[in-house]
DSSP file (Angstrom, degrees, kcal/mol; ACC not computed):
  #  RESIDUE AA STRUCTURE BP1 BP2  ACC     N-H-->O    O-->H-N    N-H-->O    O-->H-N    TCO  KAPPA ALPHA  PHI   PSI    X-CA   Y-CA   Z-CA
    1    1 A X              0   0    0      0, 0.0     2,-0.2     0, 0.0     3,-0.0   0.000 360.0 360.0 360.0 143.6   -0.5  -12.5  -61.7
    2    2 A X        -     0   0    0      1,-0.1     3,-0.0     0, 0.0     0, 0.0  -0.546 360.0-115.2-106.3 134.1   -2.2  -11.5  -64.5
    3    3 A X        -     0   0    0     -2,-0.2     2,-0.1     1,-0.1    -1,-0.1  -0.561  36.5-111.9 -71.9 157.6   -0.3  -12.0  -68.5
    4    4 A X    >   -     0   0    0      1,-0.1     3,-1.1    -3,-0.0     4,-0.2  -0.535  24.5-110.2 -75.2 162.2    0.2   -9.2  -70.0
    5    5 A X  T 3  S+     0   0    0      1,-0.2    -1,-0.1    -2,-0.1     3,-0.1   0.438 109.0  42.6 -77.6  19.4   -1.8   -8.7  -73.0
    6    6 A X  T >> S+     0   0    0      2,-0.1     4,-1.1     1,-0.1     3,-1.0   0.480  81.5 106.2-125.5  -7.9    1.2   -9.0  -75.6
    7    7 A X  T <4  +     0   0    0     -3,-1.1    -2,-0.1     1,-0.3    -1,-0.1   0.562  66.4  52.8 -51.4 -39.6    2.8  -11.5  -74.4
    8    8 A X  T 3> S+     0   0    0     -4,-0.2     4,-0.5     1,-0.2     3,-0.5   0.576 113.1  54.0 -92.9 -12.9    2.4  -14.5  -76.4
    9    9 A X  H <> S+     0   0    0     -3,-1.0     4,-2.7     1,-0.2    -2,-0.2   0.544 107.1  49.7 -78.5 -14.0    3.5  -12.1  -79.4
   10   10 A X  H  < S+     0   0    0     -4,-1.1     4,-0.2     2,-0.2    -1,-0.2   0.323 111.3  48.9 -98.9  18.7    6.8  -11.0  -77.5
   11   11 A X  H  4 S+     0   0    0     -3,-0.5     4,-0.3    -5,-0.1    -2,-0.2   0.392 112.9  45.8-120.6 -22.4    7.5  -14.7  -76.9
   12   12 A X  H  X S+     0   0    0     -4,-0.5     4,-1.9     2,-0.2     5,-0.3   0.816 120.7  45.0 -81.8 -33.7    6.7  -15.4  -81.0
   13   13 A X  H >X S+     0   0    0     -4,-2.7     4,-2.7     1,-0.2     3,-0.9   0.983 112.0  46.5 -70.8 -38.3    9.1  -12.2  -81.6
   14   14 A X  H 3> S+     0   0    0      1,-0.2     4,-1.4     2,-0.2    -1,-0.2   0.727 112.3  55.1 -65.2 -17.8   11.7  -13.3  -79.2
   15   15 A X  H 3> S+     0   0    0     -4,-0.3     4,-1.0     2,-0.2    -1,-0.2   0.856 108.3  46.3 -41.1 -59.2   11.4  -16.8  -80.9
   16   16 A X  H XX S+     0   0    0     -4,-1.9     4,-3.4    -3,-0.9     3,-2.0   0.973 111.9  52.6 -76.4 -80.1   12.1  -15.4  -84.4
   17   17 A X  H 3X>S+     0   0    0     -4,-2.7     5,-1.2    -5,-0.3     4,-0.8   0.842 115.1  38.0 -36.8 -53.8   15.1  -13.2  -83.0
   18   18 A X  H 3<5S+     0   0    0     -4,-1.4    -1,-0.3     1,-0.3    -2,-0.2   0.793 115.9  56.3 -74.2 -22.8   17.1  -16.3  -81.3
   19   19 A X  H <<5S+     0   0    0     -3,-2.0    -1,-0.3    -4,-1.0    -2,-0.2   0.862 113.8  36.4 -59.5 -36.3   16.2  -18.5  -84.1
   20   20 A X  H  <5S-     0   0    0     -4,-3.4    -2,-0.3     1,-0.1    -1,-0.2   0.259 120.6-109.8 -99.3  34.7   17.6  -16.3  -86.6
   21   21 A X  T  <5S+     0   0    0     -4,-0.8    -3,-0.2    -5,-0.3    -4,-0.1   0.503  81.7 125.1  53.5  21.7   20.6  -15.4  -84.2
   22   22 A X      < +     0   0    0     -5,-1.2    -4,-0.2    -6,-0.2    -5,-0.1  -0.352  35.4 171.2 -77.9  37.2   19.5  -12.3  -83.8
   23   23 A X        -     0   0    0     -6,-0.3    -9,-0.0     1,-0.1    -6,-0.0  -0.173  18.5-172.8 -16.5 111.2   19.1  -11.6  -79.7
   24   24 A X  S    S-     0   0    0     14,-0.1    -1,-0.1   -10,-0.1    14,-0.1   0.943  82.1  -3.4 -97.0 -69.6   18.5   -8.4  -78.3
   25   25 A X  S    S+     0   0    0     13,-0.1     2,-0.4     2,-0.0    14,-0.1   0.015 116.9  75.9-115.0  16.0   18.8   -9.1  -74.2
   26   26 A X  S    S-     0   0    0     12,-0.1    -3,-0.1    13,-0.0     9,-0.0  -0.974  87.9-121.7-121.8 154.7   19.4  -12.7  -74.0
   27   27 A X        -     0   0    0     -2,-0.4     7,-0.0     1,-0.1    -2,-0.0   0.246  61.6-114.2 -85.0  18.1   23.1  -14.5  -74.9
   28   28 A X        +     0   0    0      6,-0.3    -1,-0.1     1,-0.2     3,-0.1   0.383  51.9 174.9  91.9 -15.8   20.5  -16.3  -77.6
   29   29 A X        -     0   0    0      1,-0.2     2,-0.8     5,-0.1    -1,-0.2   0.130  42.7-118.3 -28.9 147.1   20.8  -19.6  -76.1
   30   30 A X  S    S+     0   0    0     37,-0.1     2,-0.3     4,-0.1    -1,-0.2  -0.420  85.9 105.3 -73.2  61.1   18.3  -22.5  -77.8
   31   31 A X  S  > S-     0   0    0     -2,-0.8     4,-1.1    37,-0.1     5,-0.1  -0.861  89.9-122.1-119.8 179.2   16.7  -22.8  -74.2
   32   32 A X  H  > S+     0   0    0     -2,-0.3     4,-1.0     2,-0.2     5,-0.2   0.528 112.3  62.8 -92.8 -13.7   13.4  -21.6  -72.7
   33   33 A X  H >> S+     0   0    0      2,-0.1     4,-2.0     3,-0.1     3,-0.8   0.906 117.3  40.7 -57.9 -72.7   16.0  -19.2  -69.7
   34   34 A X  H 3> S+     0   0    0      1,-0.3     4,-0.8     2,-0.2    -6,-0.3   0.519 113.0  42.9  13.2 -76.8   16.8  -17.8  -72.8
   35   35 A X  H 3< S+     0   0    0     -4,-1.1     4,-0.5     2,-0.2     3,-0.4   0.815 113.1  55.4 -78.3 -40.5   13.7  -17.6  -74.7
   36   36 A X  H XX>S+     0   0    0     -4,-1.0     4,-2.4    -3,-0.8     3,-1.4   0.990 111.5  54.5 -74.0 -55.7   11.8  -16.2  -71.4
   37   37 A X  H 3<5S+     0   0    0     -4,-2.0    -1,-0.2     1,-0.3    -2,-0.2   0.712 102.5  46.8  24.7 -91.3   14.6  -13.6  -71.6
   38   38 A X  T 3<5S+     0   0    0     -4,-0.8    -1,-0.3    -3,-0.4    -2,-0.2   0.223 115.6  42.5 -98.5   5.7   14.5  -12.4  -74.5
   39   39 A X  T <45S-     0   0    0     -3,-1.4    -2,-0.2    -4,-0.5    -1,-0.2   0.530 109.7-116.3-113.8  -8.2   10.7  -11.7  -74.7
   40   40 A X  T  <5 +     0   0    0     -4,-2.4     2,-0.3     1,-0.3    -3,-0.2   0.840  67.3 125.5  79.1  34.5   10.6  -10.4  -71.1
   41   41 A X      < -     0   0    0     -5,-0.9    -1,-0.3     1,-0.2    -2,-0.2  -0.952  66.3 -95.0-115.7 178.9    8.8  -12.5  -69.6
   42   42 A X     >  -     0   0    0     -2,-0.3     4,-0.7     1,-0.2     3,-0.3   0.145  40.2-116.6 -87.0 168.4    8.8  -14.8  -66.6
   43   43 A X  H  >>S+     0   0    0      1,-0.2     4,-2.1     2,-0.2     5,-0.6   0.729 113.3  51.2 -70.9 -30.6    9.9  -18.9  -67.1
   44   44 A X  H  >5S+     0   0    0      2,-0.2     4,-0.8     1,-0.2     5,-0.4   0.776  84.7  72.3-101.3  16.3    6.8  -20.0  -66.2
   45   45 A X  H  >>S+     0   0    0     -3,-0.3     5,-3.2     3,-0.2     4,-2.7   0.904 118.5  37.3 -76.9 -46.8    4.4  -17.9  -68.4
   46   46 A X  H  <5S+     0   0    0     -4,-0.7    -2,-0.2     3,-0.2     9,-0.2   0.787 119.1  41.2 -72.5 -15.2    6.3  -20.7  -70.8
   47   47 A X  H  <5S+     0   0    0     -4,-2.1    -1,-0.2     7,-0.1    -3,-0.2   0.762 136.0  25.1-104.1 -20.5    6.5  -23.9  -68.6
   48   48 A X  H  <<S+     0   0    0     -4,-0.8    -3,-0.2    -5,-0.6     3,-0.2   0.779 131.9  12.4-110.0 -17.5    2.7  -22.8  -67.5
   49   49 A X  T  <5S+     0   0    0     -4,-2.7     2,-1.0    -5,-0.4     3,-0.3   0.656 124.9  49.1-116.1 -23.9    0.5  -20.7  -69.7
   50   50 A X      < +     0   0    0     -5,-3.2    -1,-0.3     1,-0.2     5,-0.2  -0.737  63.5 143.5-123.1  83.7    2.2  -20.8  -72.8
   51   51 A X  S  > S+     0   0    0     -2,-1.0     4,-1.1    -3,-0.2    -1,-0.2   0.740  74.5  57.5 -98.8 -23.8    2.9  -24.7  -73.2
   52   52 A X  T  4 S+     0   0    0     -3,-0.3     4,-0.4     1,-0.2     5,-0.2   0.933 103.0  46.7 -37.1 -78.7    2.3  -24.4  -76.7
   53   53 A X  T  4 S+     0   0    0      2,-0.2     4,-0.2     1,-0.2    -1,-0.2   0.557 112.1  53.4 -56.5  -5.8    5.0  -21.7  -77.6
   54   54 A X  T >> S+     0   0    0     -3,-0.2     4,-5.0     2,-0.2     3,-0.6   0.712 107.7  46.8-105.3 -49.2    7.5  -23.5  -75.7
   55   55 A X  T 3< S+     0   0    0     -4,-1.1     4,-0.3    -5,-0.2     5,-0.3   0.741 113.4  53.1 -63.0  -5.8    6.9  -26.7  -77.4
   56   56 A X  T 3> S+     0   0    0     -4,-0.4     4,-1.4     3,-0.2    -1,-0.2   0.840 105.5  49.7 -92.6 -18.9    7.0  -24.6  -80.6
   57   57 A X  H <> S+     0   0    0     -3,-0.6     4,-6.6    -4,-0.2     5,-0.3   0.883 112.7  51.3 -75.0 -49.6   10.4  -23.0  -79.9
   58   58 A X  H  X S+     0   0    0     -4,-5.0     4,-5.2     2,-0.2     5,-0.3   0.990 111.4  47.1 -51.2 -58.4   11.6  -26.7  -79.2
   59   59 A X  H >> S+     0   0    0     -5,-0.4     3,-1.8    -4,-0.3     4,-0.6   0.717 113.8  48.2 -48.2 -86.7   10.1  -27.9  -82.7
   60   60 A X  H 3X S+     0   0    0     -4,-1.4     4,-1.1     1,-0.3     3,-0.2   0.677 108.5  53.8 -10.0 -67.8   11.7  -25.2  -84.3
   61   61 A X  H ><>S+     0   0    0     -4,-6.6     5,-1.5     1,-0.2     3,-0.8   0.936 112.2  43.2 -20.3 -72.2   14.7  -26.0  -82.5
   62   62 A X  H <<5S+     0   0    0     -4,-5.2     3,-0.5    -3,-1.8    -2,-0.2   0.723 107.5  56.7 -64.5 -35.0   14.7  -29.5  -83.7
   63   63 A X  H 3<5S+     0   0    0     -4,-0.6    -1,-0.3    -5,-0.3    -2,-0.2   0.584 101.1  62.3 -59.7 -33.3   13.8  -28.9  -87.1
   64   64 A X  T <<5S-     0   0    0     -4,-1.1    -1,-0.2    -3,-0.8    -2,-0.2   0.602 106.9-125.0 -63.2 -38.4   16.8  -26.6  -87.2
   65   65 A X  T   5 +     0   0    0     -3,-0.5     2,-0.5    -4,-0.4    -3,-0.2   0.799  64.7 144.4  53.3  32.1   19.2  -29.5  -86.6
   66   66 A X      < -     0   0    0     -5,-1.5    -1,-0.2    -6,-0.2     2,-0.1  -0.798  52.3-129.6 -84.0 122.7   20.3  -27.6  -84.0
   67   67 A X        -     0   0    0     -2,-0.5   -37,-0.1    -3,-0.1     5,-0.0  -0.708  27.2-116.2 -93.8 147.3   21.4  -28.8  -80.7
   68   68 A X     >  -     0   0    0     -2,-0.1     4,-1.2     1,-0.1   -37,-0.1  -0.149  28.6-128.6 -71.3 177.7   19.9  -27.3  -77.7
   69   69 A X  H >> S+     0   0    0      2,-0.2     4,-2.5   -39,-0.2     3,-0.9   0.952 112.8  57.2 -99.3 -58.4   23.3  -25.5  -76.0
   70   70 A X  H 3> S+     0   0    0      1,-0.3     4,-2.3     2,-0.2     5,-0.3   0.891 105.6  49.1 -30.8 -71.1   22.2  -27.4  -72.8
   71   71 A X  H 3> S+     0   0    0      1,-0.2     4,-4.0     2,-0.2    -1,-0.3   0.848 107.7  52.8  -4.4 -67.1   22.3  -30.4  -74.8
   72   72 A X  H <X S+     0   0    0     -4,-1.2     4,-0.7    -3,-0.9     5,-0.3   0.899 110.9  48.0 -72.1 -24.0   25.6  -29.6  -76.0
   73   73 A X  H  X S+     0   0    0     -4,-2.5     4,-1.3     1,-0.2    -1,-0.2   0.863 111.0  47.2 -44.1 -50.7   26.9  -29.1  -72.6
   74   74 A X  H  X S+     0   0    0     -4,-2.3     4,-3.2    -5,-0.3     5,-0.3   0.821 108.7  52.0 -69.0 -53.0   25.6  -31.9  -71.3
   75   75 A X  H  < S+     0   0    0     -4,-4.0     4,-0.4    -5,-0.3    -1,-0.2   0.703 115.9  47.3 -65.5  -2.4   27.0  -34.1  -74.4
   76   76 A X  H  X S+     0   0    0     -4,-0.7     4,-4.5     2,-0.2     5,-0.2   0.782 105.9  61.9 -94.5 -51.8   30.7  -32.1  -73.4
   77   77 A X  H >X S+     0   0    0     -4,-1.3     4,-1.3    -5,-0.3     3,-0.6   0.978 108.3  42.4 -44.8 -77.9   30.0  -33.0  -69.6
   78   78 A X  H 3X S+     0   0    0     -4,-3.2     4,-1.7     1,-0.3    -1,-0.3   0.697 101.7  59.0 -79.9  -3.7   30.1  -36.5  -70.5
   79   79 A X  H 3> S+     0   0    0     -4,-0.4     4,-1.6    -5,-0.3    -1,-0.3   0.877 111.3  49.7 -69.3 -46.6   33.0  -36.9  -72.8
   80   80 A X  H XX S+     0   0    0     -4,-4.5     3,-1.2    -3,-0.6     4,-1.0   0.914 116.3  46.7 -44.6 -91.1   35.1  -35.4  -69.7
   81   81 A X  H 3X S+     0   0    0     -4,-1.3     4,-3.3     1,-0.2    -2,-0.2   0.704 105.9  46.3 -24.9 -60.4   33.6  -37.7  -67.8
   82   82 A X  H 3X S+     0   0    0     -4,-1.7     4,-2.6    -5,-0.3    -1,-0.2   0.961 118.7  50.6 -65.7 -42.6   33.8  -40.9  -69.6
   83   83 A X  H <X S+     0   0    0     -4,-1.6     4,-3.3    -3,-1.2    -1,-0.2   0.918 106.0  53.6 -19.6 -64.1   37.8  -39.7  -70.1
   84   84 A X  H  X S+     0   0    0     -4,-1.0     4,-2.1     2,-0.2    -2,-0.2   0.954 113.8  46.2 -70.6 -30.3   38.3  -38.9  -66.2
   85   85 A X  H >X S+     0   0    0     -4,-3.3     4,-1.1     1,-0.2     3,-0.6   0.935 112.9  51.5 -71.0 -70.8   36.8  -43.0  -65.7
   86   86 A X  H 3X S+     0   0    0     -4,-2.6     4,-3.2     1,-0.3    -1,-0.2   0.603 109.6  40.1 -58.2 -49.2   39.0  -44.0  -68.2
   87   87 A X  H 3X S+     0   0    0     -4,-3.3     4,-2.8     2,-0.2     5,-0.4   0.988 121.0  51.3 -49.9 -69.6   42.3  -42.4  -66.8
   88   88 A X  H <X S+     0   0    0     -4,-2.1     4,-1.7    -3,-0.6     5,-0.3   0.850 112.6  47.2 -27.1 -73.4   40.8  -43.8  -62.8
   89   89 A X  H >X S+     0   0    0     -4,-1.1     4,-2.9     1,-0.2     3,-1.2   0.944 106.2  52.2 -51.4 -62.4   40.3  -47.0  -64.3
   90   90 A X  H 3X S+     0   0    0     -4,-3.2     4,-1.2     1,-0.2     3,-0.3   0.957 120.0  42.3 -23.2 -67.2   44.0  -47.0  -66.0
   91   91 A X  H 3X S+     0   0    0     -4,-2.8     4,-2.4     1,-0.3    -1,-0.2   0.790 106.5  55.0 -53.6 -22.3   45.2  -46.1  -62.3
   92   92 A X  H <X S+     0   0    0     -4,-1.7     4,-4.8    -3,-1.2     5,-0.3   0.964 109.2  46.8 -76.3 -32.7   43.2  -48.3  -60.5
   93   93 A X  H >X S+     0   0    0     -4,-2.9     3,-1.4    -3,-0.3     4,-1.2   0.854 122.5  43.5 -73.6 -88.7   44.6  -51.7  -62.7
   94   94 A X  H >X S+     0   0    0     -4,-1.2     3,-1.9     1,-0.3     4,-1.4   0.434 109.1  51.3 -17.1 -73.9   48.1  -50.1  -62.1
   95   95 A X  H 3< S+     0   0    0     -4,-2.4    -1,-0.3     1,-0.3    -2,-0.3   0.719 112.6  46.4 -82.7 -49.5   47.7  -49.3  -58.6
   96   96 A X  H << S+     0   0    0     -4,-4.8     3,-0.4    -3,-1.4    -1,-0.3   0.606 105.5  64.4 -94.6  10.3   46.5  -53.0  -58.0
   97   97 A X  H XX S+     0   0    0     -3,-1.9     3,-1.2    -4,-1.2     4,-0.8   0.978 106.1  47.9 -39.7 -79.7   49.6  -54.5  -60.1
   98   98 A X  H 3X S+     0   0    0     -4,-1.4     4,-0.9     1,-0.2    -1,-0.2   0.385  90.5  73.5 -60.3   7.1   51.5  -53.1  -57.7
   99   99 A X  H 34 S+     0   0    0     -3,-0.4    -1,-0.2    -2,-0.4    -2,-0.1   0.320  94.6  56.6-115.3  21.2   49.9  -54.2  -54.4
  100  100 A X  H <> S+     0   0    0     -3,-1.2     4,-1.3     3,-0.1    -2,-0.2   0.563 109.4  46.6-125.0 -38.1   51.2  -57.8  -54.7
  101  101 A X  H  X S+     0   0    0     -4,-0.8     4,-0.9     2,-0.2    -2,-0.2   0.713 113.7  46.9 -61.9 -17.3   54.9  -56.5  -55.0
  102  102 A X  H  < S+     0   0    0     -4,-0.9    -1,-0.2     2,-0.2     5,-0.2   0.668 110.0  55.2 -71.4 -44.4   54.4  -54.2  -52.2
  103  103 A X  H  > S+     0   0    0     -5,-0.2     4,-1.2     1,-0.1    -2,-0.2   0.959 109.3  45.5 -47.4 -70.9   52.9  -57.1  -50.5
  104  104 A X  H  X S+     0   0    0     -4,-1.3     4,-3.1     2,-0.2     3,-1.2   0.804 109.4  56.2  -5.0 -88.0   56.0  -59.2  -51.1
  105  105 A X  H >< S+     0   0    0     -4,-0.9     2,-2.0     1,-0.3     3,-1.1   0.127 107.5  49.5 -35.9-161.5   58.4  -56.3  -50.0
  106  106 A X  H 3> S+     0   0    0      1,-0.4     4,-0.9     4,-0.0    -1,-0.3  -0.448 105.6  52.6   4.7 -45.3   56.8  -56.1  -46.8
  107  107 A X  H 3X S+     0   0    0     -2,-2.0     4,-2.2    -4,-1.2    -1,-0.4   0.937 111.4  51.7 -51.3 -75.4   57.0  -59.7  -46.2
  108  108 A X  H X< S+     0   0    0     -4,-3.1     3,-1.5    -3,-1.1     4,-0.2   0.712 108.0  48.0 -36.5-111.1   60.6  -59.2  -46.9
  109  109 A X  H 3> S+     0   0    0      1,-0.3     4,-6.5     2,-0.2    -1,-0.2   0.560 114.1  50.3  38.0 -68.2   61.2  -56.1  -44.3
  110  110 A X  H >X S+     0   0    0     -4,-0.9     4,-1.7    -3,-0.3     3,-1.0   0.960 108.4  48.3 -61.3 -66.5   59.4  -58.1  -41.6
  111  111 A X  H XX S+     0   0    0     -4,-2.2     3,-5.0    -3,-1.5     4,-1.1   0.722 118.2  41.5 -54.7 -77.6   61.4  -61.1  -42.1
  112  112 A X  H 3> S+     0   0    0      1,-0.4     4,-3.7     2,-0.2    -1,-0.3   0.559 111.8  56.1 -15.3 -51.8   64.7  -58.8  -42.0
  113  113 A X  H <X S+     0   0    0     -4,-6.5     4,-1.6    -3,-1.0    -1,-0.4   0.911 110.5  44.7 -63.6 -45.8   63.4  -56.8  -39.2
  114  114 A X  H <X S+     0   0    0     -3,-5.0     4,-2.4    -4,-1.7    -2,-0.2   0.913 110.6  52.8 -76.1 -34.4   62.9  -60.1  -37.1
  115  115 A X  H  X S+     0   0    0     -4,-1.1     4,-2.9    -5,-0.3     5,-0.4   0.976 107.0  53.2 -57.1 -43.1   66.3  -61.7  -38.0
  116  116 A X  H  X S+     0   0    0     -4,-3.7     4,-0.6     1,-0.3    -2,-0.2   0.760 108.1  48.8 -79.9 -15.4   68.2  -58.5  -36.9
  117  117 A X  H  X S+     0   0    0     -4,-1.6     4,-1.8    -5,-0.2    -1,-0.3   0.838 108.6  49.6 -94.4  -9.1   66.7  -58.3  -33.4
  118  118 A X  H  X S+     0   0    0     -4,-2.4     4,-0.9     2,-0.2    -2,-0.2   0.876 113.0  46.3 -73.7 -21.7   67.2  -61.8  -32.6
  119  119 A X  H  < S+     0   0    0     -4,-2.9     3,-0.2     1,-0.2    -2,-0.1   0.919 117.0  53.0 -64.0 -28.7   71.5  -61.2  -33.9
  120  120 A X  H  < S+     0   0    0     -4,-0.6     4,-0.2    -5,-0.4    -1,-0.2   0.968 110.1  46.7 -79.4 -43.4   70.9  -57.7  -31.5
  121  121 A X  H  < S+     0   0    0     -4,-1.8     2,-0.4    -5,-0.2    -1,-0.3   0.581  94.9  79.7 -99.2  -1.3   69.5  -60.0  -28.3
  122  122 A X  S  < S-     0   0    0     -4,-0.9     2,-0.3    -3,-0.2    -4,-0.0  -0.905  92.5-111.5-110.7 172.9   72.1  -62.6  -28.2
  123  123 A X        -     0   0    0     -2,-0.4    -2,-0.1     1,-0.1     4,-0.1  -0.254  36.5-109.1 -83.8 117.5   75.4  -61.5  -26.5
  124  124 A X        -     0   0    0     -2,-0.3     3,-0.3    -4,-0.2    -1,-0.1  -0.037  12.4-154.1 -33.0 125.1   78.5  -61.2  -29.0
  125  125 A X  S    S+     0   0    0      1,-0.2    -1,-0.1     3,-0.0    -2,-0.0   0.888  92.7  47.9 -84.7 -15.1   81.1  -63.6  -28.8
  126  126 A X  S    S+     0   0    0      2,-0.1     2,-0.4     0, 0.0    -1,-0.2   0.199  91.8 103.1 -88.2  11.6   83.9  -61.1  -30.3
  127  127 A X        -     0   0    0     -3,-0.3     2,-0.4    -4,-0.1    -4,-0.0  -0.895  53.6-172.8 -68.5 123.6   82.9  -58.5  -28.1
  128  128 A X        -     0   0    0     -2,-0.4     2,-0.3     0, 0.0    -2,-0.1  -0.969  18.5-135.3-121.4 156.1   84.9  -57.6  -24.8
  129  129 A X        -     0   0    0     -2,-0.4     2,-0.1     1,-0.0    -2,-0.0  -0.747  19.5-133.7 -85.6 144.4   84.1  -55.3  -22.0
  130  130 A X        -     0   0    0     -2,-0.3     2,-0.4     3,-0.0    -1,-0.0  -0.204  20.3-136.9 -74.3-176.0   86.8  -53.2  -21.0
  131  131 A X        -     0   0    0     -2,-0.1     2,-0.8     2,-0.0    -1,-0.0  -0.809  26.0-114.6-122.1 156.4   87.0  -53.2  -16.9
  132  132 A X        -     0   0    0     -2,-0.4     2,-0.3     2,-0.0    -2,-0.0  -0.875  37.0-158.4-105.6 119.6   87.6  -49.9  -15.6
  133  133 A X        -     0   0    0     -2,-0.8     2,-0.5     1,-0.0    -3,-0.0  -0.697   9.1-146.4 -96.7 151.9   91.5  -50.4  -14.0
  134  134 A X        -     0   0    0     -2,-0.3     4,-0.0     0, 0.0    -1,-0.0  -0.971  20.6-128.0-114.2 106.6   92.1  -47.9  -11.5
  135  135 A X        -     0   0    0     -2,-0.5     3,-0.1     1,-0.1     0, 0.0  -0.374   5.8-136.1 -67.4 167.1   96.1  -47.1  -11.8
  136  136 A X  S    S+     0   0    0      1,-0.2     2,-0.7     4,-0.0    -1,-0.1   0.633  94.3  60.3 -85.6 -21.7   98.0  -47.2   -8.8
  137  137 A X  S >  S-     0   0    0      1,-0.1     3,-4.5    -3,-0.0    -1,-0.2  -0.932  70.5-154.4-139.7  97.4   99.6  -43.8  -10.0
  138  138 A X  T 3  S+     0   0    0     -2,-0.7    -1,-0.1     1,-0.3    -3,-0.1   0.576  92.5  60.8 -74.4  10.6   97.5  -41.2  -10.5
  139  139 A X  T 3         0   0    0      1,-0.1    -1,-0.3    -3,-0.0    -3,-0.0   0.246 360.0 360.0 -97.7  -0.3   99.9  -39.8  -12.9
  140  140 A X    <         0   0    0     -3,-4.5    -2,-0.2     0, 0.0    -1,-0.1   0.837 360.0 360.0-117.5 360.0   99.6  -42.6  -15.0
């Protein structure tokens, strides 16, 4: 596909707009979706013909002291993150606190469990069986 012949000036205007926060069709992001976007043309006339202008957007960018919004995302991403390990971690040290007092209890149980069926299998001595008496008198 062929560039159009304006192209690398609708990629310096769309440059200018999103630097000065002025966007027309793109949400302005500092990225090259962005940038390709807003000048109307495809991502790779910048990641392939126009390797210049994309590294110029970035310098620009950078010069700015601007962080790219991917960037910031990314820096966002891993503040969550490093948070959710931290909470995990909390749990885990809890979780294996506990697994030698569970142990313990269990041990306990078992023993319990074995004492009461050996009281259950030998035969009561306070226990009697009734006989079944048959009266002589069925009225009585």
């Amino acid at each position: 596909m062929t560039p159009a012949i304006d192209e690398r000036e609708r990629i310096r205007a769309a440059m200018d707009r999103i630097l000065d926060g002025t966007p027309q069709t793109s949400n302005g992001a500092l990225t090259i979706v962005a940038l390709a976007q807003e000048a109307d043309v495809p991502r790779n006339a910048l990641t392939q013909r126009h390797l210049d202008l994309k590294n110029d957007f970035y310098e620009r960018v950078k010069e700015r002291g601007a962080t790219p919004d991917a960037e910031a995302r990314l820096r966002k991403t891993i503040v969550k993150l490093k948070e959710t390990i931290a909470n995990k971690n909390e749990e885990l040290d809890q979780l294996r606190a506990d697994v030698p007092a569970l142990v313990r209890t269990v041990n306990q149980l078992t023993l319990e469990n074995q004492l009461l069926r050996e009281a259950l299998a030998q035969p009561a001595s306070n226990v009697l069986a009734f006989r079944n008496r048959q009266s002589p008198h069925p009225n009585d």
